[in-house]
C-alpha positions as CSV (number, residue, x, y, z in Angstrom):
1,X,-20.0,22.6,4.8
2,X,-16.5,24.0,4.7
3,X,-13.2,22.2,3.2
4,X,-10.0,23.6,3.8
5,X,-7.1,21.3,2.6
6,X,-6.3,20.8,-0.5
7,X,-5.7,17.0,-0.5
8,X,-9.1,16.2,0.5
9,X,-10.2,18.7,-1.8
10,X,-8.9,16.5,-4.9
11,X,-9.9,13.2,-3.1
12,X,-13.3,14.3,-3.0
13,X,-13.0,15.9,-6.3
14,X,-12.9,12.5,-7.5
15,X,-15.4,10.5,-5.2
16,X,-18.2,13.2,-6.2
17,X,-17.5,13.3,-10.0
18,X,-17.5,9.5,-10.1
19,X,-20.7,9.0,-7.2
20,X,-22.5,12.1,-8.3
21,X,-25.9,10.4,-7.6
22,X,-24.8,9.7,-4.1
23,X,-24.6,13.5,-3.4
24,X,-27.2,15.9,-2.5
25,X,-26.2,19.7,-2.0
26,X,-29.2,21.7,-0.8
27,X,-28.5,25.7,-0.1
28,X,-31.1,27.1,2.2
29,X,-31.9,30.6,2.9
30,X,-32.1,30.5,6.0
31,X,-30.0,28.5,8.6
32,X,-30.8,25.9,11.2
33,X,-30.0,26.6,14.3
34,X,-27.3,23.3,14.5
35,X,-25.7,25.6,11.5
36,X,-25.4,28.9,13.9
37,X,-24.5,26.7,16.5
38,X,-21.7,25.2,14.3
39,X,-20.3,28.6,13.1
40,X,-20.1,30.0,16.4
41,X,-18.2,27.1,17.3
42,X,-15.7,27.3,14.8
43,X,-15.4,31.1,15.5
44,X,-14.6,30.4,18.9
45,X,-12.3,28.0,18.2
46,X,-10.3,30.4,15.5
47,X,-10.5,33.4,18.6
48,X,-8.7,31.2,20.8
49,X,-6.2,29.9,18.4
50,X,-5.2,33.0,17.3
51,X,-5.5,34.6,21.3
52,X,-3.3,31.6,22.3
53,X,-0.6,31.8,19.8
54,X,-0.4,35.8,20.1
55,X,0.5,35.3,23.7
56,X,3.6,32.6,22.9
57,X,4.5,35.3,20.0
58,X,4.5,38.4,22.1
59,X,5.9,36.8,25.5
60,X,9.2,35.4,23.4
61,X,9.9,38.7,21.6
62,X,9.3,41.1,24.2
63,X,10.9,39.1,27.6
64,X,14.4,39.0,27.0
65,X,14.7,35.8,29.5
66,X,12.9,34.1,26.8
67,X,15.1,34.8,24.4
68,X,17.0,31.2,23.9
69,X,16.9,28.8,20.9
70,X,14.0,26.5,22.1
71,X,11.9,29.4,22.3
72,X,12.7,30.2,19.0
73,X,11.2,27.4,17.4
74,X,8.7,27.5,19.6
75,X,8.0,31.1,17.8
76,X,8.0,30.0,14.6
77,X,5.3,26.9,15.2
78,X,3.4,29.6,16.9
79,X,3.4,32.0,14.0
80,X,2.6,29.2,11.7
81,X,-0.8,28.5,13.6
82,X,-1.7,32.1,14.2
83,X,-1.4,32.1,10.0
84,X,-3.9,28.9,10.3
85,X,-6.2,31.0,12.6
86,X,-6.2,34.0,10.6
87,X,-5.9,32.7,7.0
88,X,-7.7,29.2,7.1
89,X,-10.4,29.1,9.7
90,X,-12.0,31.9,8.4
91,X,-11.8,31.1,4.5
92,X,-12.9,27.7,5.7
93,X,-15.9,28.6,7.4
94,X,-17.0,31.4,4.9
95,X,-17.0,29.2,1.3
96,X,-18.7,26.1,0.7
97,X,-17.7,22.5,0.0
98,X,-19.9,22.3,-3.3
99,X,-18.9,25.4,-4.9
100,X,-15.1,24.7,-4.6
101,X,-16.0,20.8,-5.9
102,X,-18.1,21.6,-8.7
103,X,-16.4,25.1,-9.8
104,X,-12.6,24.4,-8.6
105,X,-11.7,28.3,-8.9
106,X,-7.8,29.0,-8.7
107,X,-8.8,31.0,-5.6
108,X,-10.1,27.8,-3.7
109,X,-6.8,26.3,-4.6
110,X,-5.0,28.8,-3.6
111,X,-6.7,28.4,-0.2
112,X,-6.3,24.7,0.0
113,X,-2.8,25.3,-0.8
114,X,-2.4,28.1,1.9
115,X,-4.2,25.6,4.2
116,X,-1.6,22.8,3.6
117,X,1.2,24.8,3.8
118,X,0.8,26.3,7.3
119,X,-0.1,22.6,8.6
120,X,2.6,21.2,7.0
121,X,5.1,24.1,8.4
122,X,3.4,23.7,12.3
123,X,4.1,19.3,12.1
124,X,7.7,20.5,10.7
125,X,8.1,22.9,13.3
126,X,6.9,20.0,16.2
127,X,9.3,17.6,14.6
128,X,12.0,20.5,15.0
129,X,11.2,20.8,18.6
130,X,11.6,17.5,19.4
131,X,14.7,17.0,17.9
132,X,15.6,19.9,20.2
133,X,14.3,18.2,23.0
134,X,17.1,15.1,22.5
135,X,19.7,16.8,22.1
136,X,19.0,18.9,25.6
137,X,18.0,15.5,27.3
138,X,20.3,12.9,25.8
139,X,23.2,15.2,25.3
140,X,23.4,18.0,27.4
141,X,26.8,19.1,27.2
142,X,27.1,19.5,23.8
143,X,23.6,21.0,23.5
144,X,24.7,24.6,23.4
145,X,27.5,24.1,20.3
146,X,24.6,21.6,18.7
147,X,21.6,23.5,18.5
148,X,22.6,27.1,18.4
149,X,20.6,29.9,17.2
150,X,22.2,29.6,13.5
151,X,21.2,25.8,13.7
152,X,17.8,27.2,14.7
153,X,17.7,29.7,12.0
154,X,18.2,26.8,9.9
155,X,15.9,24.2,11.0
156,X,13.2,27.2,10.6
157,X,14.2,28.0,7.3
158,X,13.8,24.8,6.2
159,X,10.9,23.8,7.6
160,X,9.0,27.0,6.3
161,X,10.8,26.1,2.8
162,X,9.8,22.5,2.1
163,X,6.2,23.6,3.5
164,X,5.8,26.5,0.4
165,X,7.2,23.9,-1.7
166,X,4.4,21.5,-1.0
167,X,2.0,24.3,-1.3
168,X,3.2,25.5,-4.6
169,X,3.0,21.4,-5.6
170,X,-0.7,21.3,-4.7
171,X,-1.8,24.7,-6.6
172,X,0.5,22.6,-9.8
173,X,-1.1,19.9,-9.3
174,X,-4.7,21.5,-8.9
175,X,-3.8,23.7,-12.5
176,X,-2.7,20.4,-14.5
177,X,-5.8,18.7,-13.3
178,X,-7.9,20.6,-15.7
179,X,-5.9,19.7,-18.8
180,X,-6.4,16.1,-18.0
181,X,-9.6,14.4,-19.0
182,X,-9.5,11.7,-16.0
183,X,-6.8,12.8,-13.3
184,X,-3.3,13.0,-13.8
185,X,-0.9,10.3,-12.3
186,X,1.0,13.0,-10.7
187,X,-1.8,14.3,-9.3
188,X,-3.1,11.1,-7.0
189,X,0.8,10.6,-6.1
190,X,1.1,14.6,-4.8
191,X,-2.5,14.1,-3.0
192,X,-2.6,10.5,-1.9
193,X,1.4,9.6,-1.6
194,X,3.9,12.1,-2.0
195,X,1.9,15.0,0.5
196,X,0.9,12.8,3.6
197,X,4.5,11.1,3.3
198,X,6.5,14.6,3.4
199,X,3.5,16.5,5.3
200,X,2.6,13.5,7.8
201,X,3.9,9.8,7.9
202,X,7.7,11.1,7.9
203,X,7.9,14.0,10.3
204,X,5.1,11.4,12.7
205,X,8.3,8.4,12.2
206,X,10.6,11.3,13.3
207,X,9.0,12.4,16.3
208,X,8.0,8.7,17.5
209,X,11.8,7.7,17.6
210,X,13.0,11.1,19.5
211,X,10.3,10.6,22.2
212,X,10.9,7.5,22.5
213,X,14.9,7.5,22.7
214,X,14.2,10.6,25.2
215,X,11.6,8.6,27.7
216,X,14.5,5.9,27.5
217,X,17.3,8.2,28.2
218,X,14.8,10.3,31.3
219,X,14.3,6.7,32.7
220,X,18.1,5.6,32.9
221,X,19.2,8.7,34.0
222,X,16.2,8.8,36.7
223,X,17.6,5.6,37.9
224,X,21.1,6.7,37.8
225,X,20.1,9.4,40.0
226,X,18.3,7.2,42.4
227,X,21.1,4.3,42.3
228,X,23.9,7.2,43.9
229,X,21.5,8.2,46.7
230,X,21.2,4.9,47.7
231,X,17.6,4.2,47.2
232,X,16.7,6.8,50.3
233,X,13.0,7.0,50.9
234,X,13.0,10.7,49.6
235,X,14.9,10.8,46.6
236,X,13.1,7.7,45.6
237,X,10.3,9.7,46.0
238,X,11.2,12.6,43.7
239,X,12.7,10.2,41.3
240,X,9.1,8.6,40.8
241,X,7.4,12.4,40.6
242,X,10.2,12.9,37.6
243,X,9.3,10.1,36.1
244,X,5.7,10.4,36.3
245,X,5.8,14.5,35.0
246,X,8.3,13.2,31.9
247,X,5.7,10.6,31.0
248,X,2.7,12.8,31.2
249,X,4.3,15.8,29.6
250,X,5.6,13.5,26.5
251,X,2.5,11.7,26.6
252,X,0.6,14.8,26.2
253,X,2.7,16.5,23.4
254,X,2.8,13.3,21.1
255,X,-0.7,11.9,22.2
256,X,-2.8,15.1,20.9
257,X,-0.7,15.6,18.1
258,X,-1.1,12.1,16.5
259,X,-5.2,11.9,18.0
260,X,-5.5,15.1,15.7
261,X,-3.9,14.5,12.4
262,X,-3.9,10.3,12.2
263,X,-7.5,9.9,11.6
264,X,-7.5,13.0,8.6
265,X,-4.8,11.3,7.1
266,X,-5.9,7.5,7.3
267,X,-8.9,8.6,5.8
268,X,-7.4,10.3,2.5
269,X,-4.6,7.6,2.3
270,X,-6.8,4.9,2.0
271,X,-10.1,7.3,0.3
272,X,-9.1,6.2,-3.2
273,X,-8.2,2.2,-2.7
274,X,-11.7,2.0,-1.3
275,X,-15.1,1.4,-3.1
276,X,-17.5,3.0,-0.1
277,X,-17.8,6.8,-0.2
278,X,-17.1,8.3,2.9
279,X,-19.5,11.0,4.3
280,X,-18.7,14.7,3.3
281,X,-19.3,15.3,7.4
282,X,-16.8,12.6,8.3
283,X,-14.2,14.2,6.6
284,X,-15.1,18.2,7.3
285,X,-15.1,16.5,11.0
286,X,-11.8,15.1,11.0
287,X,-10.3,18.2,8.9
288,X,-11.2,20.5,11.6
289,X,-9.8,18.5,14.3
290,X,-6.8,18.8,12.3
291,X,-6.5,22.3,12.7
292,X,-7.6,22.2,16.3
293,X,-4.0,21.4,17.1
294,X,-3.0,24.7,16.2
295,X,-5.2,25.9,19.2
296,X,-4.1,23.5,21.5
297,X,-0.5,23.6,20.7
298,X,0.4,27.3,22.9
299,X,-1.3,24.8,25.7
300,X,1.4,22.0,25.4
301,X,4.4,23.9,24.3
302,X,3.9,27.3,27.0
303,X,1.2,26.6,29.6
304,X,3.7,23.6,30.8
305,X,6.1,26.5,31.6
306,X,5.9,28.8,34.5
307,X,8.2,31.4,32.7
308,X,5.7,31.4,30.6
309,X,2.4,31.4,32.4
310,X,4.0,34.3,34.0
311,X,5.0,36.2,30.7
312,X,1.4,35.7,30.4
313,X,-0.2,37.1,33.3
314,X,2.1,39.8,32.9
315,X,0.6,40.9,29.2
316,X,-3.0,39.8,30.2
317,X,-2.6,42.2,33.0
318,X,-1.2,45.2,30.6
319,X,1.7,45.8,33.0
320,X,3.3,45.5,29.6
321,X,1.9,48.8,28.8
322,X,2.7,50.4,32.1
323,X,6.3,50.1,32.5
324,X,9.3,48.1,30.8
325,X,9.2,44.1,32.3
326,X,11.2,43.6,29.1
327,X,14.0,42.3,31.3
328,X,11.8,41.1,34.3
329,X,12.9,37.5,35.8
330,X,10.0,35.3,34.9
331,X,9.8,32.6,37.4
């Protein structure tokens, strides 16, 4: 079994020190075939997120078209889960749950810490796109002096800056842990409070209230639109297909995002208030469906664009390698 962020790595800390009977780790030599089955799971799962996010990476830099501030952040969240591919799915797979509880080596904090960090970074960088998002949907004339590429350079920095900062907190936190007999108070408030606050509940409170002021503003402005063609059959029509395509697309990017991360950080909220361990499984389950929204993020934020399901075909193809497209009109 594989943990790889830090938080739950200090909750359970606690739980096993304090239920030790209650806990059973048995190493065999040989594994089960659910085990392989498991592994080559997961290994799939890291090829595609790291596949998926190197096509959004290389399309934006090497198509000129693409080239805009959107896209931009769009890079950065997609750097940010190729990191999670490459860093954190394989260190997670390769070293045990037990030996990280029971030992607590600087480099399994480091890795929790590294695993935090680029999570944090890729919610800060969705939370950045949808503020985007309202500004080119509630006010698009201004959008262009608004969110310009210093403003984007910006909102990257920071959200790559407060996410180091959180990771730097948890490797403090993990370090002042073993000079305390029973854990630190500032250690449950960085793991229980402070983390999922900065890494989770604020950046989700965010988001909610954009989408939502955006589905408002697409709906008025839908029925604006419809109210000045005088309700003809056929812009009624395509009024409705807006509609429906605004509601699916923002019910897409903010349903998967809050079905992957709510129930990992429910669980390590309320871990500690409650007197019923919860099953090492439960949580390596929800902690890698976590990190499965780094794989399925490319799918929401590109595939929904034909500019860039045709940057794709184009580097799938390896036309990219046969001539320059560099400045090719992606339609």
């Amino acid at each position: 079994i594989t943990v790889h962020n830090a938080t739950a790595l200090t909750v359970f800390s606690l739980v096993v020190k304090s239920k030790a009977d209650n806990f059973n780790y048995i190493l065999k030599s040989t594994p089960s075939v659910v085990c392989v089955l498991l592994y080559v799971f997961l290994v799939l799962l890291s090829v595609i997120t790291i596949c998926g996010n190197l096509l959004v990476i290389i399309s934006i830099i090497y198509f000129k078209q693409l080239h805009t501030p959107t896209n931009y952040l769009i890079l950065s969240l997609a750097v940010a889960d190729l990191l999670v591919g490459i860093v954190v799915f394989p260190f997670s797979m390769a070293f045990s749950l037990s030996s990280c509880l029971y030992y607590e080596s600087l480099f399994c904090k480091v890795r929790g810490s590294c695993d935090i960090s680029l999570s944090t970074c890729s919610i800060l960088n969705l939370c950045c796109i949808s503020i985007d998002r309202y500004y080119a949907v509630c006010q698009p004339l201004t959008y262009r002096t608004k969110i310009n590429h210093c403003v984007v350079v910006i909102m990257i920095l920071v959200s790559w800056g407060i996410s180091a900062l959180i990771g730097i907190g948890v490797i403090i936190a993990g370090l002042n842990n073993e000079k305390c007999e029973e854990r630190c108070l500032i250690d449950v408030l960085i793991a229980n409070t402070i983390g999922p606050i900065l890494s989770f509940y604020l950046p989700v409170i965010i988001m909610l209230c954009i989408y939502l002021k955006i589905f408002l503003v697409a709906q008025r402005q839908a029925r604006s639109i419809q109210n000045t063609t005088c309700h003809s059959t056929k812009s009624g029509a395509v009024v409705s297909k807006m509609e429906r395509k605004a509601t699916k697309t923002l019910a897409t990017v903010l349903g998967v995002f809050l079905v992957c991360w709510t129930p990992f950080f429910l669980c390590i909220t309320f871990l500690p208030f409650s007197n019923i361990p919860v099953p090492v499984n439960v949580i390596e389950t929800l902690n890698w469906l976590t990190l499965s929204n780094s794989m399925l993020n490319p799918f929401i934020y590109a595939f929904f664009y034909s500019w860039f399901r045709s940057a794709f075909k184009i580097i799938i193809s390896g036309k990219i390698f046969q001539g320059d497209f560099a400045n090719s009109m992606l339609n």
